[in-house]
PyMOL CGO cylinders between C-alpha atoms (Angstrom):
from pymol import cmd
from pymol.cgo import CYLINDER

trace = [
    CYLINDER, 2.50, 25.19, -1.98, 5.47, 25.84, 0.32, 0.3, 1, 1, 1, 1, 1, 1,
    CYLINDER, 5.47, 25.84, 0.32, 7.90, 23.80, -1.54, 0.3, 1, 1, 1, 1, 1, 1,
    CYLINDER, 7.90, 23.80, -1.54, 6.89, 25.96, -5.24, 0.3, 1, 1, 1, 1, 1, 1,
    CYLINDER, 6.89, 25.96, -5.24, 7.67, 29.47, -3.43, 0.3, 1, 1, 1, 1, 1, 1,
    CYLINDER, 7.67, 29.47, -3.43, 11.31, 30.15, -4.20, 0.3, 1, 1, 1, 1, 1, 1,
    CYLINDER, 11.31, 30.15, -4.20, 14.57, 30.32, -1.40, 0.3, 1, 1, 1, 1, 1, 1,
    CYLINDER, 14.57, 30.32, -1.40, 16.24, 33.68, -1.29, 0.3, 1, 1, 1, 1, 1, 1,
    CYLINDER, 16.24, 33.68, -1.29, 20.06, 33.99, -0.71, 0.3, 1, 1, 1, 1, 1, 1,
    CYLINDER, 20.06, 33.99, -0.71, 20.39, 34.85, 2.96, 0.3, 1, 1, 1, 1, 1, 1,
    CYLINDER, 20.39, 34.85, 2.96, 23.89, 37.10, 2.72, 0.3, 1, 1, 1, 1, 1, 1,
    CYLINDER, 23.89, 37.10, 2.72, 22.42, 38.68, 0.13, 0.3, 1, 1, 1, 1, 1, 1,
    CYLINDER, 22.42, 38.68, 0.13, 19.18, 39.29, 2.03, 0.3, 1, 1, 1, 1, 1, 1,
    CYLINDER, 19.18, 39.29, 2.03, 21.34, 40.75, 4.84, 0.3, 1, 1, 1, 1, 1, 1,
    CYLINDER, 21.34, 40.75, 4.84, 22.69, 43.30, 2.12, 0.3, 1, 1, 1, 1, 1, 1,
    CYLINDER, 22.69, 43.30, 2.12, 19.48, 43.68, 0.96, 0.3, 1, 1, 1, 1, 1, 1,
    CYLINDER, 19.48, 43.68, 0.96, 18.99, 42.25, -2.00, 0.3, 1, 1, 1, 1, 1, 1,
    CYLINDER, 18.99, 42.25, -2.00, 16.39, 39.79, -3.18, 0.3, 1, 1, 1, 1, 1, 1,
    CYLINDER, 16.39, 39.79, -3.18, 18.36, 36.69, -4.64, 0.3, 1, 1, 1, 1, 1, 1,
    CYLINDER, 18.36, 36.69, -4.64, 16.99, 33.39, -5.82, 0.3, 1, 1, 1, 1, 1, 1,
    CYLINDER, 16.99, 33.39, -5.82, 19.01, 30.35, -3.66, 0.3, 1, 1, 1, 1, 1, 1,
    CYLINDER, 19.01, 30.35, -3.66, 21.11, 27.65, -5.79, 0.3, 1, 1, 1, 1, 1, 1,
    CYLINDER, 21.11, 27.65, -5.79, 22.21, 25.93, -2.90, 0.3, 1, 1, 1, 1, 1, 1,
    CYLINDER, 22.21, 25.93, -2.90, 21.33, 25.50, 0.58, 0.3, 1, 1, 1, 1, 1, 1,
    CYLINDER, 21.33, 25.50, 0.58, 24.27, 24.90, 3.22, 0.3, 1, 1, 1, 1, 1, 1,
    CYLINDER, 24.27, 24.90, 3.22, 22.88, 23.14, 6.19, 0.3, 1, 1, 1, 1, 1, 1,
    CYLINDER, 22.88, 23.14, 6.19, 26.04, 24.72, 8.51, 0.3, 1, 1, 1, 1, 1, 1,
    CYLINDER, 26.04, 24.72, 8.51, 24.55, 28.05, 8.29, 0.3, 1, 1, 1, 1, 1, 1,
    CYLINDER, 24.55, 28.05, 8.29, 20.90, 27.10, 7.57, 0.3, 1, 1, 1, 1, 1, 1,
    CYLINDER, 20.90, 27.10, 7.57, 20.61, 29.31, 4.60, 0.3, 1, 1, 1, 1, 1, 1,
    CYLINDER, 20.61, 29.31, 4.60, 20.26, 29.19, 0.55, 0.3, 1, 1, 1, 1, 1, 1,
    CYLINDER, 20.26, 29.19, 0.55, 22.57, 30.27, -1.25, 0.3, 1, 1, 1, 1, 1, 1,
    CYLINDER, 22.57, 30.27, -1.25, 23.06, 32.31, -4.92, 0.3, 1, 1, 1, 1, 1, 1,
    CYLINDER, 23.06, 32.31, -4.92, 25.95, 31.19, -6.88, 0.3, 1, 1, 1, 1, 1, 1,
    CYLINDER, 25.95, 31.19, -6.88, 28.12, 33.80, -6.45, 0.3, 1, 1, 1, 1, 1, 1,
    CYLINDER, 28.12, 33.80, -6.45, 27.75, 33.90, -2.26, 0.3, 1, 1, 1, 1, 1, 1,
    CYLINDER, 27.75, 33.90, -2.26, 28.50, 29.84, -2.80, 0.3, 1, 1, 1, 1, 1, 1,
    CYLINDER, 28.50, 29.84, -2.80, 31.43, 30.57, -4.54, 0.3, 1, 1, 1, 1, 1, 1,
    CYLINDER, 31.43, 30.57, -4.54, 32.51, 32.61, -1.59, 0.3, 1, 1, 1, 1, 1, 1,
    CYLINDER, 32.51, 32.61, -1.59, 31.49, 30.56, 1.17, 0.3, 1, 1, 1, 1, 1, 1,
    CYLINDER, 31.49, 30.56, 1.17, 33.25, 27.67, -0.67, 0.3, 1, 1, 1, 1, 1, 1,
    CYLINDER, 33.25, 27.67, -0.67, 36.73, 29.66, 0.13, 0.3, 1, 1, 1, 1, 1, 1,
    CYLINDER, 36.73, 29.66, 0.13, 36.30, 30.71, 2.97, 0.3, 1, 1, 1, 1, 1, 1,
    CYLINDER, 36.30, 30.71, 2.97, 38.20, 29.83, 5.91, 0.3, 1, 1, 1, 1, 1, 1,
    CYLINDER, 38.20, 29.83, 5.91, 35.49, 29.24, 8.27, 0.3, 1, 1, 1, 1, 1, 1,
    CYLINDER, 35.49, 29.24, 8.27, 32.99, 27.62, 5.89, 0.3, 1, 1, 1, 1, 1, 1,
    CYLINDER, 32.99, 27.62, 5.89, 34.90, 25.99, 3.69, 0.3, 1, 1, 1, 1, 1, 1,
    CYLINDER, 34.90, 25.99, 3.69, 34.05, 22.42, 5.13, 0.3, 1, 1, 1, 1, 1, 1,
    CYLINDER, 34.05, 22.42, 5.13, 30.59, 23.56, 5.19, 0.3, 1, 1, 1, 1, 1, 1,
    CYLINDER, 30.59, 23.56, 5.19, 28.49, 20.94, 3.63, 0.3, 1, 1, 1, 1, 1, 1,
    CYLINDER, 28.49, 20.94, 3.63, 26.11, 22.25, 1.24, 0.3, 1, 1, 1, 1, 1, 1,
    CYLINDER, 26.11, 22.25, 1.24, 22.97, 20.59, -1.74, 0.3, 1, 1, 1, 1, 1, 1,
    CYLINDER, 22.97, 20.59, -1.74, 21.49, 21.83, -4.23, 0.3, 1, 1, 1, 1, 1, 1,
    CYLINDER, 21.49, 21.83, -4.23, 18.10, 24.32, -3.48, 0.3, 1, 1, 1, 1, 1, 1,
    CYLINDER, 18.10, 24.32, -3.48, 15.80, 21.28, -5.60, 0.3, 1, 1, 1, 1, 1, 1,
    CYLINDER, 15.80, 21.28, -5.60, 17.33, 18.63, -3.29, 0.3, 1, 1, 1, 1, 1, 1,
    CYLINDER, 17.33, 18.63, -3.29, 16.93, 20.41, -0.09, 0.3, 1, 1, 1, 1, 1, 1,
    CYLINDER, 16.93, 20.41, -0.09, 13.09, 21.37, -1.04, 0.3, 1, 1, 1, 1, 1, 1,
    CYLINDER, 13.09, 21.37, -1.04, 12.71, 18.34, -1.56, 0.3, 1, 1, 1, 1, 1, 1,
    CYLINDER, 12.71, 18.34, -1.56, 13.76, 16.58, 1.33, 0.3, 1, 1, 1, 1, 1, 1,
    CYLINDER, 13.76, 16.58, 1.33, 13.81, 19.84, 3.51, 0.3, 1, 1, 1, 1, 1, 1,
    CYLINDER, 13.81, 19.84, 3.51, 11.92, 18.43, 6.49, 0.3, 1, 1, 1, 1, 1, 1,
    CYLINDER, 11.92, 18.43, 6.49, 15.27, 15.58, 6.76, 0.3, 1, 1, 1, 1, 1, 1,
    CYLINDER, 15.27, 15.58, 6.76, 17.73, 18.54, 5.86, 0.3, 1, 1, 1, 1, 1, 1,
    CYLINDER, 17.73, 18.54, 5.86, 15.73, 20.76, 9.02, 0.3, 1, 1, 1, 1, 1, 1,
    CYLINDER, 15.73, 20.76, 9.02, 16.52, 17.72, 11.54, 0.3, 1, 1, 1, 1, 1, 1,
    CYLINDER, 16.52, 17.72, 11.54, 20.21, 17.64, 10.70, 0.3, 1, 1, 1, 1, 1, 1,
    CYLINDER, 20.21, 17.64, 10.70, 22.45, 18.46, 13.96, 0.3, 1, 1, 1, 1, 1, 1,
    CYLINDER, 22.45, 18.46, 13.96, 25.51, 20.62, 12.41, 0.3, 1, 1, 1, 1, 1, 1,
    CYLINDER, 25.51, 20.62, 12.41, 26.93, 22.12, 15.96, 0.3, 1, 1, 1, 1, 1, 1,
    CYLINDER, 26.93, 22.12, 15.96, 28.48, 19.26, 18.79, 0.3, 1, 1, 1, 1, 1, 1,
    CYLINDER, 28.48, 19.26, 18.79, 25.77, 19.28, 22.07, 0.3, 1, 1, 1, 1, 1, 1,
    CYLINDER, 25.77, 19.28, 22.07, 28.94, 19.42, 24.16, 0.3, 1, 1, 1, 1, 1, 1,
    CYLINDER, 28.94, 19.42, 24.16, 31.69, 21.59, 22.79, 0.3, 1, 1, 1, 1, 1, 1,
    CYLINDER, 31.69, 21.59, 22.79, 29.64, 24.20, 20.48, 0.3, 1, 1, 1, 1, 1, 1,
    CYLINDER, 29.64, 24.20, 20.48, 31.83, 23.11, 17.44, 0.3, 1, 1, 1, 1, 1, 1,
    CYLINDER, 31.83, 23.11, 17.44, 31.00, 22.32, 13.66, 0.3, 1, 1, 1, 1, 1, 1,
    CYLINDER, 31.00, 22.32, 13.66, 30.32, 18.74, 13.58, 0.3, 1, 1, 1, 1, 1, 1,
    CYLINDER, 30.32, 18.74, 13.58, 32.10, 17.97, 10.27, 0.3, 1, 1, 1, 1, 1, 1,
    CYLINDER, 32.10, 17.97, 10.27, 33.97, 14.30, 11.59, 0.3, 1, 1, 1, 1, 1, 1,
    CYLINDER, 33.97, 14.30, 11.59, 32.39, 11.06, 11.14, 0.3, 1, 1, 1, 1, 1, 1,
    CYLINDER, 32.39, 11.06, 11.14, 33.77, 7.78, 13.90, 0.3, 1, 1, 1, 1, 1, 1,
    CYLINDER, 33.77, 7.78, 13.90, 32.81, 4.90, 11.71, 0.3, 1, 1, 1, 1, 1, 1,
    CYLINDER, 32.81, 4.90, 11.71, 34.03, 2.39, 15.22, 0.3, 1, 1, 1, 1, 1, 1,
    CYLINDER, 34.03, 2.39, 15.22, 31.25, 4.57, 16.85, 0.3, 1, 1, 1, 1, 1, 1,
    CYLINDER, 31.25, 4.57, 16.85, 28.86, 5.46, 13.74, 0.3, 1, 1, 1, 1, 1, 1,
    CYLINDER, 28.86, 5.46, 13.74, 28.79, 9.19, 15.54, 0.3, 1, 1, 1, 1, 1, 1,
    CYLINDER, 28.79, 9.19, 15.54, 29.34, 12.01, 13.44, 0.3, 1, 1, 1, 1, 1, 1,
    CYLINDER, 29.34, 12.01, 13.44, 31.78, 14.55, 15.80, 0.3, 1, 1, 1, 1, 1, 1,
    CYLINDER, 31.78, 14.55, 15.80, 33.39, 17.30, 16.14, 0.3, 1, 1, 1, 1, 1, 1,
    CYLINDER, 33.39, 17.30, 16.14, 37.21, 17.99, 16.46, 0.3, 1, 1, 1, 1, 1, 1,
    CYLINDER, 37.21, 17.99, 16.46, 37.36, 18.29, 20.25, 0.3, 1, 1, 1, 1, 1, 1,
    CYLINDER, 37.36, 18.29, 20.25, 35.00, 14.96, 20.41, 0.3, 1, 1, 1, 1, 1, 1,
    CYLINDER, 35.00, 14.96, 20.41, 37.89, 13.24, 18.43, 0.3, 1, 1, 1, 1, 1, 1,
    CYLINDER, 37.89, 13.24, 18.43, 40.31, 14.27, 20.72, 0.3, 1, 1, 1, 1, 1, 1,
    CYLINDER, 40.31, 14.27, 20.72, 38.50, 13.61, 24.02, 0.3, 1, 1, 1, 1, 1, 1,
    CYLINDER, 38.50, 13.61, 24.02, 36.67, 11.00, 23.32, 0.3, 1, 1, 1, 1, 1, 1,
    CYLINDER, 36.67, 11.00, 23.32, 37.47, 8.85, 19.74, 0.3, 1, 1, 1, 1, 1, 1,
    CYLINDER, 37.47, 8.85, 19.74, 41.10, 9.24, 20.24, 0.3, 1, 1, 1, 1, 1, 1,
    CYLINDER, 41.10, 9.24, 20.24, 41.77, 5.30, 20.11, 0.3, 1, 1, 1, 1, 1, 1,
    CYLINDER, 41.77, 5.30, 20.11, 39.21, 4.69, 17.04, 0.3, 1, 1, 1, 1, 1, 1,
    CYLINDER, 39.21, 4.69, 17.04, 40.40, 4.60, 12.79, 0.3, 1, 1, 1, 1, 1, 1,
    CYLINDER, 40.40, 4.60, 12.79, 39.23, 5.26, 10.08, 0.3, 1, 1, 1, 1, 1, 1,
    CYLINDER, 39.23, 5.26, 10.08, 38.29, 8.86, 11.27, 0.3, 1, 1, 1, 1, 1, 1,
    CYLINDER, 38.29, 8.86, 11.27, 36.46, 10.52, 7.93, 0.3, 1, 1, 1, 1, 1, 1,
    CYLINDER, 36.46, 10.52, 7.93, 35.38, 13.90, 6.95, 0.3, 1, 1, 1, 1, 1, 1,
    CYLINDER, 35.38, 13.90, 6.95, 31.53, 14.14, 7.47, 0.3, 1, 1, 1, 1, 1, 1,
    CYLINDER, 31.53, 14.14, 7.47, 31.04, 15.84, 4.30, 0.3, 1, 1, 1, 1, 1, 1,
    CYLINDER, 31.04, 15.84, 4.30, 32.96, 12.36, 2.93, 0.3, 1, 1, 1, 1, 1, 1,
    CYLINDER, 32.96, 12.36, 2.93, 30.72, 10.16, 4.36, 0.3, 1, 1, 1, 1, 1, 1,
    CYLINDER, 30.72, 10.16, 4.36, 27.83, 12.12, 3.29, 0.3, 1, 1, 1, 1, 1, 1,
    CYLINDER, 27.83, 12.12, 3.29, 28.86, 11.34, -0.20, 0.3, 1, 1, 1, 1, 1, 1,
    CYLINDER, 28.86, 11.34, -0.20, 29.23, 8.20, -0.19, 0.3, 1, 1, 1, 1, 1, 1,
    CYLINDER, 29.23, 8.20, -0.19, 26.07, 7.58, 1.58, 0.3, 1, 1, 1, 1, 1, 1,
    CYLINDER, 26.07, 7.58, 1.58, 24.49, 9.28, -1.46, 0.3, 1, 1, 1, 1, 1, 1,
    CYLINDER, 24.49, 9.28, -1.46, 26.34, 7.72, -4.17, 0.3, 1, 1, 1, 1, 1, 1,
    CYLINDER, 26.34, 7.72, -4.17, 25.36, 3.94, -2.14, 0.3, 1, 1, 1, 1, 1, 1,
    CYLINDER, 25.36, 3.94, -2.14, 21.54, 5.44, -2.16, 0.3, 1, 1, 1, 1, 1, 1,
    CYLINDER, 21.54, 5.44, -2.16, 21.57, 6.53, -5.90, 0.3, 1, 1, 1, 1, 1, 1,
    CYLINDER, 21.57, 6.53, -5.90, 23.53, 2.81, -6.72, 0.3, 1, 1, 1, 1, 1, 1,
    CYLINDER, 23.53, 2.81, -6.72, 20.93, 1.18, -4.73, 0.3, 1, 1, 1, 1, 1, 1,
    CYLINDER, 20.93, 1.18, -4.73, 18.30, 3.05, -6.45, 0.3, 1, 1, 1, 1, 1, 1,
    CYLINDER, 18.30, 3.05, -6.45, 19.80, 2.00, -9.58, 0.3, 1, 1, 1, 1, 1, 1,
    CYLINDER, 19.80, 2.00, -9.58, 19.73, -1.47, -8.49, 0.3, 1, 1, 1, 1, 1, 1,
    CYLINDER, 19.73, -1.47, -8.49, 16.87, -1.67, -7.62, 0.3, 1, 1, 1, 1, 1, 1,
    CYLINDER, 16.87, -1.67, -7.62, 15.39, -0.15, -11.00, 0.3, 1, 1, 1, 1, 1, 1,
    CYLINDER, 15.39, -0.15, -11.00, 17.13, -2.82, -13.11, 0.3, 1, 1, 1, 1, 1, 1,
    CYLINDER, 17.13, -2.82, -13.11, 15.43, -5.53, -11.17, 0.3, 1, 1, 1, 1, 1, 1,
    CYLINDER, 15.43, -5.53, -11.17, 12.15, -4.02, -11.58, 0.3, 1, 1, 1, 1, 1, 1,
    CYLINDER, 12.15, -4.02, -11.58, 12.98, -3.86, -15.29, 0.3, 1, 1, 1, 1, 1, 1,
    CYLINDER, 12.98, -3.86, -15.29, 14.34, -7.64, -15.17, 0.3, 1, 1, 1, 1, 1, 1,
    CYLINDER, 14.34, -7.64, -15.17, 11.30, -8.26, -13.54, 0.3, 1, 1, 1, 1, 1, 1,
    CYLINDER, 11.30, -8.26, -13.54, 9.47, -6.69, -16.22, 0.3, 1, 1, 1, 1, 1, 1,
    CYLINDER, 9.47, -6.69, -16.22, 11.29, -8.50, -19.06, 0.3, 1, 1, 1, 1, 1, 1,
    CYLINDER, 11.29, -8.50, -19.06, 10.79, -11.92, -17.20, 0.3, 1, 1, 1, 1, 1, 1,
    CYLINDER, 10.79, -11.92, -17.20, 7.00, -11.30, -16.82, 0.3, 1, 1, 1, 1, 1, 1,
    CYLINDER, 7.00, -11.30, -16.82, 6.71, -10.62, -20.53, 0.3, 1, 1, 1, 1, 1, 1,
    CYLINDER, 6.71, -10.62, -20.53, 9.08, -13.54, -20.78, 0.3, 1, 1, 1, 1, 1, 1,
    CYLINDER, 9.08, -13.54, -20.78, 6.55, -16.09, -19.36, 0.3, 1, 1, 1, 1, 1, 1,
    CYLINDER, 6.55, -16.09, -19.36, 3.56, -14.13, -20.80, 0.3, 1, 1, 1, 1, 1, 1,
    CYLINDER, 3.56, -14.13, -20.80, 5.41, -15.21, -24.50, 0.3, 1, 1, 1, 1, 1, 1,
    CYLINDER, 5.41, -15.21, -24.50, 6.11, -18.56, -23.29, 0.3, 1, 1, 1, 1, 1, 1,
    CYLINDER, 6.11, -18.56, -23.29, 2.07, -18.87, -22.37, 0.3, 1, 1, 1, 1, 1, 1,
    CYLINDER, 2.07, -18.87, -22.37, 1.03, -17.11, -25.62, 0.3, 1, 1, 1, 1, 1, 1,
    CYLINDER, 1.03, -17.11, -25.62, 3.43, -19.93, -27.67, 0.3, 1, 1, 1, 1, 1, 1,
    CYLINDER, 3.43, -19.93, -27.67, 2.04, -22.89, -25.56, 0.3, 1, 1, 1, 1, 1, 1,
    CYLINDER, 2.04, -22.89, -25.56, -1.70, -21.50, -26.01, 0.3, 1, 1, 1, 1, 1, 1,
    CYLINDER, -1.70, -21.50, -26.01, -0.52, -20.74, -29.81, 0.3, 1, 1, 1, 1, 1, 1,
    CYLINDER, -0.52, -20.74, -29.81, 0.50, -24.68, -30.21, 0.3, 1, 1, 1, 1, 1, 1,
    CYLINDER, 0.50, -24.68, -30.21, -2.61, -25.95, -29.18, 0.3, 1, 1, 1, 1, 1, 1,
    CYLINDER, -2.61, -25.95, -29.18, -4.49, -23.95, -31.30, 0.3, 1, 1, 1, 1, 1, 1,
    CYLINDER, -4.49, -23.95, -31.30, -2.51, -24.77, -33.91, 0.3, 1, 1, 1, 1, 1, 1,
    CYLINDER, -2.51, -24.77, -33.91, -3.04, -28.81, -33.33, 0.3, 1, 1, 1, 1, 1, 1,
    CYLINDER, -3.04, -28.81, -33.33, -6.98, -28.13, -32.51, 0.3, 1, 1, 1, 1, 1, 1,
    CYLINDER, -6.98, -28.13, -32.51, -7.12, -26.44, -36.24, 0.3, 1, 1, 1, 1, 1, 1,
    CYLINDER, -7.12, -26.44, -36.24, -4.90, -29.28, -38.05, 0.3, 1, 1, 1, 1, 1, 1,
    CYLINDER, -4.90, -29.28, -38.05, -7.27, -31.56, -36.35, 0.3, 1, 1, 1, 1, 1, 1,
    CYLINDER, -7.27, -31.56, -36.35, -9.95, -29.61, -37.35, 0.3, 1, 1, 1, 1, 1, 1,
    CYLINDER, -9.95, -29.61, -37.35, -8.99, -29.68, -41.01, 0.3, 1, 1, 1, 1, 1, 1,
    CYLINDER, -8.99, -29.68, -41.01, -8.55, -33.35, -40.98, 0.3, 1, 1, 1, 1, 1, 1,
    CYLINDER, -8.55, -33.35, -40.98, -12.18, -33.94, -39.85, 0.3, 1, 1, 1, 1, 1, 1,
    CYLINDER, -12.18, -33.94, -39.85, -13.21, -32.10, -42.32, 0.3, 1, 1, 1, 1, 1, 1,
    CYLINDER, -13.21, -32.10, -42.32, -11.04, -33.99, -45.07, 0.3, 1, 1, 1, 1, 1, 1,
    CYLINDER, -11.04, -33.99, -45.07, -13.07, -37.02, -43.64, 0.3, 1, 1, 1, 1, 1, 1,
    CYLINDER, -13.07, -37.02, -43.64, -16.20, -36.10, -43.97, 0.3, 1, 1, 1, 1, 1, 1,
    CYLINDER, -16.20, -36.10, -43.97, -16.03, -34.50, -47.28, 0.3, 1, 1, 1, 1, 1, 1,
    CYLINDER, -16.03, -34.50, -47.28, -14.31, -38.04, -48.14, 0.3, 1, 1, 1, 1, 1, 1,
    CYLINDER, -14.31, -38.04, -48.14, -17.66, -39.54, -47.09, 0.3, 1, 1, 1, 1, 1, 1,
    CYLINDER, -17.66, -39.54, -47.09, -19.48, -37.37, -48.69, 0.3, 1, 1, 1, 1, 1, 1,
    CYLINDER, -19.48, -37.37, -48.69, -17.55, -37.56, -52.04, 0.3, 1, 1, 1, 1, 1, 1,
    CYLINDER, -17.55, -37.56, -52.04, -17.35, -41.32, -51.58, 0.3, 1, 1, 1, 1, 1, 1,
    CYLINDER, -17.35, -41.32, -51.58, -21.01, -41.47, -51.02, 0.3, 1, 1, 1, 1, 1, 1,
    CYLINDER, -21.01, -41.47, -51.02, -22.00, -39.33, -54.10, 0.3, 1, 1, 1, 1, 1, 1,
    CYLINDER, -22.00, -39.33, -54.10, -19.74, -41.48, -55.97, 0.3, 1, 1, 1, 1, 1, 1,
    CYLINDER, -19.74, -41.48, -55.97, -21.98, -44.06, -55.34, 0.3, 1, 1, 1, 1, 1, 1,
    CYLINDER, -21.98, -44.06, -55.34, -25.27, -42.73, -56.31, 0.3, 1, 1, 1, 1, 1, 1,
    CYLINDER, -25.27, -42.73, -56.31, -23.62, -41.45, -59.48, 0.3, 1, 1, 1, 1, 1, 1,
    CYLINDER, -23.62, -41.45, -59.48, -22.51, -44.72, -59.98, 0.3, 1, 1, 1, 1, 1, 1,
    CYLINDER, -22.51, -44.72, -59.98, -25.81, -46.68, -59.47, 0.3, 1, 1, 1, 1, 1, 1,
    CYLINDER, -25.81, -46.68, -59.47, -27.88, -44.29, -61.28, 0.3, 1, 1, 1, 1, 1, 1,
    CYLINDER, -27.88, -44.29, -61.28, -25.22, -44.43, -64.44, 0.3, 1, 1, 1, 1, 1, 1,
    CYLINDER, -25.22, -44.43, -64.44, -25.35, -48.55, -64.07, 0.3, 1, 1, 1, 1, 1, 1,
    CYLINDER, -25.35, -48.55, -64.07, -29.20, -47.78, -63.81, 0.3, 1, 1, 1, 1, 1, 1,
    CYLINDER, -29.20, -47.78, -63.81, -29.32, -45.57, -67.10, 0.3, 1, 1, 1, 1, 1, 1,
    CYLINDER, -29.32, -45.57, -67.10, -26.74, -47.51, -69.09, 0.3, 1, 1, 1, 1, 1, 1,
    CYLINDER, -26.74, -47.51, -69.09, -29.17, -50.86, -68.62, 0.3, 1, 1, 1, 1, 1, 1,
    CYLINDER, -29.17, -50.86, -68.62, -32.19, -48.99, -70.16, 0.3, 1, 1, 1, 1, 1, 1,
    CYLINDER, -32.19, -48.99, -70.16, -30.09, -47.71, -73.01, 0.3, 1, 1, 1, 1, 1, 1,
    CYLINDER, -30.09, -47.71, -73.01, -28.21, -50.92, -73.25, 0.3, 1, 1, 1, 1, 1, 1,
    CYLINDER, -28.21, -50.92, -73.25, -32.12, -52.99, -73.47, 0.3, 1, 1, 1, 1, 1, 1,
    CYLINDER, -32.12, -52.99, -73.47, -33.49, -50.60, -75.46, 0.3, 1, 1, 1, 1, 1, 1,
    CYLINDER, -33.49, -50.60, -75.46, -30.67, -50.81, -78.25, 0.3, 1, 1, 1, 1, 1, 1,
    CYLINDER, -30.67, -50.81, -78.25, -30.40, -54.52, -77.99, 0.3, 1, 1, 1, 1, 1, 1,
    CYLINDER, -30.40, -54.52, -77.99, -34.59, -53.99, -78.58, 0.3, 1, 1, 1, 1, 1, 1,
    CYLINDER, -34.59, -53.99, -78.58, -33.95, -51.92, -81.39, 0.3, 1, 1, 1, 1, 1, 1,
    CYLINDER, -33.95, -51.92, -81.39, -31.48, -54.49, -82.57, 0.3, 1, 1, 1, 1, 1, 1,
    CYLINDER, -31.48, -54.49, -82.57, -34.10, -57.20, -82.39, 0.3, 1, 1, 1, 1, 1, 1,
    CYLINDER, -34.10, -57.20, -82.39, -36.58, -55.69, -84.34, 0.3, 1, 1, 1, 1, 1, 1,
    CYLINDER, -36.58, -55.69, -84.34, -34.27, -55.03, -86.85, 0.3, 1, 1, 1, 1, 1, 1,
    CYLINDER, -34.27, -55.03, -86.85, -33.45, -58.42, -87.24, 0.3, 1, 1, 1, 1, 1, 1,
    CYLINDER, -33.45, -58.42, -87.24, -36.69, -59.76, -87.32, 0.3, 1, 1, 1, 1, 1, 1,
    CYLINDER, -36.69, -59.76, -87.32, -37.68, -57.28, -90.25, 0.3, 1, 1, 1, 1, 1, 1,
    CYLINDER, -37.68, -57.28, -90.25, -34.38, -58.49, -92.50, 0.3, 1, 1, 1, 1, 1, 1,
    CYLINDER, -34.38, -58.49, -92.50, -35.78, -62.14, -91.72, 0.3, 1, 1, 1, 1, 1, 1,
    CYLINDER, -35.78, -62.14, -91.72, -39.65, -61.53, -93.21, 0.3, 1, 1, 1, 1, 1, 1,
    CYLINDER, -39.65, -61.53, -93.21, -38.48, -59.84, -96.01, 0.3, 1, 1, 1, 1, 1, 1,
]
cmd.load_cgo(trace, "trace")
């Protein structure tokens, strides 16, 4: 893929030599090795020169390609920003044209701060998605403890029907036990009293 194959440093191309890019400055439309950024980063002409880093501008190289760096009318570095206007411009478009307006910014200014709003908006917008995250588990809990006290009523419920019918069934036992014992103890009971009997009818013939 295009955006795997590496950037090569383009001074150091023009010398000759194949360099890997750190940065890309979008003034010259070339990468940049460390050492030529270090460079261009002093030097008079290019020292306003706004540049990213190579893994930003592969990434988003098609926006970085569509990025106007030279004025349409005067041929200058466009490296001012007219926030009355919201027109990035160039020195002689200041003086010609934005002369009247405030808050006149360095482009490269601007450019950072619109980055630092995106990455705080990104940031925002990943702790909400995590809040929302936490408050869906949040109500899944809530469920799982509503569902968890009915369950817990159906099986105390439960138990208690149970206690009832083995209370019917003990209670019902009791009385069979109990007849059949009332049953048995009259047979034993008439056949002693019997026994009795015939003992006292002997002691009376003797």
């Amino acid at each position: 893929m295009e955006s795997s194959k590496p950037v090569r440093c383009g001074p150091c191309k023009q010398n000759k030599v194949s360099t890997t890019a750190d940065n890309w400055c979008y003034n010259c439309d070339e990468g940049l090795c460390l050492t030529c950024s270090s460079h261009h980063k002093r030097g008079n002409s290019t020292g306003d020169h706004k540049t990213i880093d190579i893994q930003t501008y592969k990434r988003n190289k098609h926006h970085v390609s569509s990025v106007k760096t030279e004025c349409d009318a005067h041929g200058e570095h466009i490296n001012l920003y007219c926030p009355s206007h919201l027109l990035p411009c160039c020195h002689e478009c200041i003086s010609s044209h934005h002369s009247k307006c405030t808050g006149i910014e360095r482009l490269s200014r601007v450019v950072d701060e619109t980055k630092i709003e995106n990455s705080k908006e990104s940031v925002d917008n990943e702790i909400t998605s995590i809040l929302h995250f936490f408050n869906k588990m949040a109500n899944e809990k809530s469920k799982n403890i509503t569902k968890g006290e009915h369950q817990y009523e159906s099986i105390k419920e439960s138990i208690r029907k149970t206690r009832r019918v083995i209370n019917r069934h003990l209670e019902q036992l009791e009385k069979i036990l109990c007849k059949e014992a009332d049953t048995t103890w009259d047979l034993d009971k008439s056949e002693l009293k019997g026994f009795i009997s015939e003992i006292e009818e002997k002691k009376r013939k003797r």
